[in-house]
N, C-alpha and C positions, 0 to 999 in steps of 0.2 A: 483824605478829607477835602473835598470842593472851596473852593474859593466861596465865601459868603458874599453876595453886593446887596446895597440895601438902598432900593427904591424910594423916592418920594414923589409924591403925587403933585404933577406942573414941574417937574424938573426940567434944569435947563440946561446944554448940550456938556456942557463943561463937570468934569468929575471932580469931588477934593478924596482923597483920602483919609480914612478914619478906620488908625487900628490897623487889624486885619481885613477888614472888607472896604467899598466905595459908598460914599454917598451920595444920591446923582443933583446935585442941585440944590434949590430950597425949594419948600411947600409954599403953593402956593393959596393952599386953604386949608384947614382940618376941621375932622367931626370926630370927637372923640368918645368912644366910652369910659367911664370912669376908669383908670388905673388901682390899681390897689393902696389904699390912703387917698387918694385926690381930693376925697372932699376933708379928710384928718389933716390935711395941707394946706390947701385952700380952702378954709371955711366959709367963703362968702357965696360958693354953689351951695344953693336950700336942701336942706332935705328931702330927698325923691324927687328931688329936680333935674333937669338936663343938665349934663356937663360940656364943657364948650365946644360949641358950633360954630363955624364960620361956611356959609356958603361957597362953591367953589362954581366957577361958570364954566360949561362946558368947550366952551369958544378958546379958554385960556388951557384946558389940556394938552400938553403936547403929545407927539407923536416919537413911540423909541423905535428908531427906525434900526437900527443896528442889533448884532450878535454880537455879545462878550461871552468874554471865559468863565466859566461861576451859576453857582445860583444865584437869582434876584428874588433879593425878600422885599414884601411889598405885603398890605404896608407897612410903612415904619413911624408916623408922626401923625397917624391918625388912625383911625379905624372904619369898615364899612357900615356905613348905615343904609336907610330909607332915603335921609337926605342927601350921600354922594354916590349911590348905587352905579348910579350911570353912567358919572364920570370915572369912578375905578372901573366899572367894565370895560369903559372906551380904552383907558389906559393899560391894562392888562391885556387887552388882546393886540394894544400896540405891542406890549413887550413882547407877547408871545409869538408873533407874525414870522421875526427875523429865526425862528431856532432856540431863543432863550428860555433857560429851566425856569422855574418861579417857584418858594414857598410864601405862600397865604398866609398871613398868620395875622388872625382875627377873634370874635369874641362875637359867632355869627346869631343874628336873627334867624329865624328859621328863614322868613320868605325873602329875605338877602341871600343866604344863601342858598334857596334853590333855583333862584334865579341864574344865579351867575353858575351854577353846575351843568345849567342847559347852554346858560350862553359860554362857557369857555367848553364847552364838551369836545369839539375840535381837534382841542389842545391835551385833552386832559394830560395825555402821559407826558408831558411836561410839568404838570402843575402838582406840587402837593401843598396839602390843607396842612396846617396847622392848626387845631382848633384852644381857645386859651380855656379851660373851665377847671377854674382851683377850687370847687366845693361842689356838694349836692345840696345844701340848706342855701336857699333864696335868699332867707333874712340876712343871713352872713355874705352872702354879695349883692345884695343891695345897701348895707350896709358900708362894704371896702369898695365896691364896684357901681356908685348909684348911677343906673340910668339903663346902665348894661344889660342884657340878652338874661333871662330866667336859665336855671339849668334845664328845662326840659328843650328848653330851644337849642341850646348848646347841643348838646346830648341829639338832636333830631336831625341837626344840619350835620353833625359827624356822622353819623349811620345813613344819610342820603348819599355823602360825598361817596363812602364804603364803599353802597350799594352800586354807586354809578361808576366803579370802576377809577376812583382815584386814589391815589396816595394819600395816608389818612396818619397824621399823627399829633398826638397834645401834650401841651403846656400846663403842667400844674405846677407854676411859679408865679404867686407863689403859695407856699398852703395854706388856705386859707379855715382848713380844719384837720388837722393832724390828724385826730382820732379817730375821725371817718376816713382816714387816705386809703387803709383796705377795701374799704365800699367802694368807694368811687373808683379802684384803679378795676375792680370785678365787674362793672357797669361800666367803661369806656374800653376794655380791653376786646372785645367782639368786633366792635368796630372800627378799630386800629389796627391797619397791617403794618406800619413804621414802629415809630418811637415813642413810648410817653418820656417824657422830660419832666423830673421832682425839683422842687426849687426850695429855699427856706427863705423865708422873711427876714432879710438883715436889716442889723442895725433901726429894731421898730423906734425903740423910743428916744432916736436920733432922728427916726424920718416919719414920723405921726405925732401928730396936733393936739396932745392930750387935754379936751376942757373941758369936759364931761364924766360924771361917774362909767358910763355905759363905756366910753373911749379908756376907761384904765383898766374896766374889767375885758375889752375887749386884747387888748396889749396885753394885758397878766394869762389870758387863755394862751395866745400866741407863745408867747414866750415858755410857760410850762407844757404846752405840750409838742415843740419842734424841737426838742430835745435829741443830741447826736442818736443816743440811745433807741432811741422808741424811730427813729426814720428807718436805723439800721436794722431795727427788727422785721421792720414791715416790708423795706425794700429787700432783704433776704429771702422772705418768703417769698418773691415773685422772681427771684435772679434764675431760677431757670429755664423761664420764660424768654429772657434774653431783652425784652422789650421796655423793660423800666430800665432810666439811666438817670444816677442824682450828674445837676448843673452843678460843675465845677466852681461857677462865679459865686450858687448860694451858699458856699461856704457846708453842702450838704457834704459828710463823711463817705470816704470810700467802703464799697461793703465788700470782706476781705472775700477771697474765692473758694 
């Protein structure tokens, strides 16, 4: 297993350690998309509103001028949008100049990410995508994820990456519809030559903002249907494909062999 480092965008020359991987610095801007709850958290982002943006200046990107040992995850405290497209491009092809691997791990735009498949094409065997897409129903991530990429965009930017000869794997952590995880892993799985990665939603009605009727039926769906039971059904049925793996940290059940 590779050493994990995990990227921040404007970091500065100095590492702190964190865990098992590095953190290189602090951020010096982020644009986020919605995380899963972010607006169940912080309610004071509107609905179908943007979620926080802070501009980043291109002048204040540094430059990673060196090789370490590891993959570098990137990003980590933000995500790529329209508005820091540029600067994550500059900065990834810093990382990638000296020899360093990179996983991407985003929640792409389509024209985000065809952008940057031309412009890192260079590198690619260096670079794998991670792409995040935990449902095929919109309303349900615009909902946990407001602001965020449609699944067709999702869905588009992984079968380009594919196509364009990169390393392609996803993140469905966390699930944000159980009962469809068959559908969705039969529609992402063409386009993934890596890993999908399963996650469960912990601990919801410790880390979501319930003040709405829509917000308890939303948590009561969650909750009956990521059930140890019905993940283990589903991830059985794909185990000999080799390419589903439940995350360990979602508290997702091992599926026996």
């Amino acid at each position: 297993m590779p050493v994990l480092l995990r990227a921040v965008l404007g970091a500065e020359v100095r590492a702190h350690p964190i865990g098992r991987g590095i953190v290189l610095g602090e951020s010096v801007g982020e644009s986020i998309w919605g995380i899963w709850g972010i607006r169940r958290i912080f309610p004071h982002i509107p609905e179908g509103g943007n979620v926080w943006k802070k501009p980043i200046s291109l002048h204040r990107v540094p430059r990673f001028a060196r090789k370490v040992q590891g993959v570098i995850m990137f990003p980590t405290t933000h995500d790529i949008t329209e508005d820091n497209l540029l600067e994550c491009a500059e900065y990834l092809e810093s990382i990638l100049r000296p020899g360093n691997d990179v996983l991407v791990v985003t929640k792409p735009h389509y024209q985000c990410g065809e952008y940057l498949l031309r412009r890192l094409g260079p590198w690619r065997s260096q670079v794998e995508w991670r792409m995040t897409i935990t449902a095929r129903d919109d309303a349900l991530l615009e909902y946990w994820e407001p602001g965020a990429p449609t699944y067709g965009d999702r869905c588009d930017a992984l079968s380009e990456a594919n196509l364009a000869g990169y390393r392609t794997s996803v993140s469905i952590e966390p699930m944000l519809d159980p009962e469809d995880l068959d559908g969705l892993l039969k529609d992402l799985l063409p386009a993934v030559n890596g890993t999908i990665w399963v996650g469960k939603m912990n601990h919801v009605r410790q880390r979501v903002k319930v003040t709405t009727s829509r917000d308890r039926r939303q948590v009561q769906r969650i909750e009956e249907q990521q059930t140890d039971q019905k993940i283990m059904e589903i991830v059985s049925t794909f185990k000999s494909i080799g390419q589903i793996r439940c995350t360990k940290t979602s508290g997702c059940p091992d599926v026996p062999a």
